[in-house]
N, C-alpha and C positions, 0 to 999 in steps of 0.2 A: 095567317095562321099556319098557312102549310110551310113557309119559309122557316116558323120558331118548330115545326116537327123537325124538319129535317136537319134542322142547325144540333138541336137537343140528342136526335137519333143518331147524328155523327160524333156527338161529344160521347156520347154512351161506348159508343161501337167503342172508342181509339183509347176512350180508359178500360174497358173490356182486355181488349188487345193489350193493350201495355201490360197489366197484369199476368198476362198468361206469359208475355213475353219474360218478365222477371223471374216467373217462375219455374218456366221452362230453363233457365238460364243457370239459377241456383242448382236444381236436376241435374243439368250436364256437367258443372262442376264437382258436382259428389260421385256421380255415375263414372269421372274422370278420374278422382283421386282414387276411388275405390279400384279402379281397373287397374291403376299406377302399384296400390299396395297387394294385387293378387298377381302382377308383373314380378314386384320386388320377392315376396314369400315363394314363388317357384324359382326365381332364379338367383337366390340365395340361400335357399332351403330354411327359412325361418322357421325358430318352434311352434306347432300348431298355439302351443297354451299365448304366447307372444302375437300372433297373428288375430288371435280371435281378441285381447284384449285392444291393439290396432285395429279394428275391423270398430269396437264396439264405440270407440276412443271420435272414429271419424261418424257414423252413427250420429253420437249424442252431441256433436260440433253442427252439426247438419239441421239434428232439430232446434238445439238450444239458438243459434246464430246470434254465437259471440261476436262476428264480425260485424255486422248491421250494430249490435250496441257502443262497440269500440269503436266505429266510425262517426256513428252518433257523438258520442263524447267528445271525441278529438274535432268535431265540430261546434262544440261550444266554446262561448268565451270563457275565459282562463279560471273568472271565480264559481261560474257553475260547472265547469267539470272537476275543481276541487272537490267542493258540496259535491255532487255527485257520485264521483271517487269515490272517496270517503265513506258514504251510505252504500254504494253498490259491495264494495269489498271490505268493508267495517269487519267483517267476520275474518276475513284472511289478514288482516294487520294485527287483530288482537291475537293471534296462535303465537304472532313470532314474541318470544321471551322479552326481548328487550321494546319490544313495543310496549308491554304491561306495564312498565314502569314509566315510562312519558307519557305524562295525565295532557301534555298539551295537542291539539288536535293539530295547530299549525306547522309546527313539526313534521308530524306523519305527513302532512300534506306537502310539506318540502321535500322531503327522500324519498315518497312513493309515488306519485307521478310518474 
């Protein structure tokens, strides 16, 4: 019994840890790039109005984490990250003009990828 505590207590602990580790990790890369774009805005003199929408740009990348879904994706097999595609950005292929007129779905699916 006390062998399955402690097997159990260890597996706890090391997903514990892993986690914080991920997280701490995503942290120092935003804590990084933000440091990089208050490096660049003094030593280029960027317009404040410019800087605050960079400022808000890395923010809403940081919460959203586009890159975990685009990594997601590019790790499926080819017909579900079509499907996928497709539903995730459905909204940004139908704005462009010349998408409104191609009623066929595998199309878009051939040029947007």
């Amino acid at each position: 019994m006390m062998v399955v505590g402690v097997i159990a207590f260890s597996y706890a602990n090391g997903t514990l840890s892993s986690i914080i580790q991920n997280f701490d990790q995503t942290n120092a890369e935003f804590t990084e790039k933000l440091m990089i774009l208050n490096r660049i805005y003094k030593d280029y003199c960027l317009p404040l109005d410019l800087y605050i929408m960079l400022r808000k740009n890395l923010k809403y990348e940081y919460q959203k984490d586009f890159q975990d879904i685009n990594k997601y994706i590019d790790d499926l097999p080819n017909k579900l990250r079509i499907k996928v595609s497709l539903y995730i950005y459905e909204e940004r292929y139908r704005k462009i003009k010349y998408f409104k007129k191609v009623l066929s779905a595998s199309f878009i699916t051939w040029i947007c990828p």
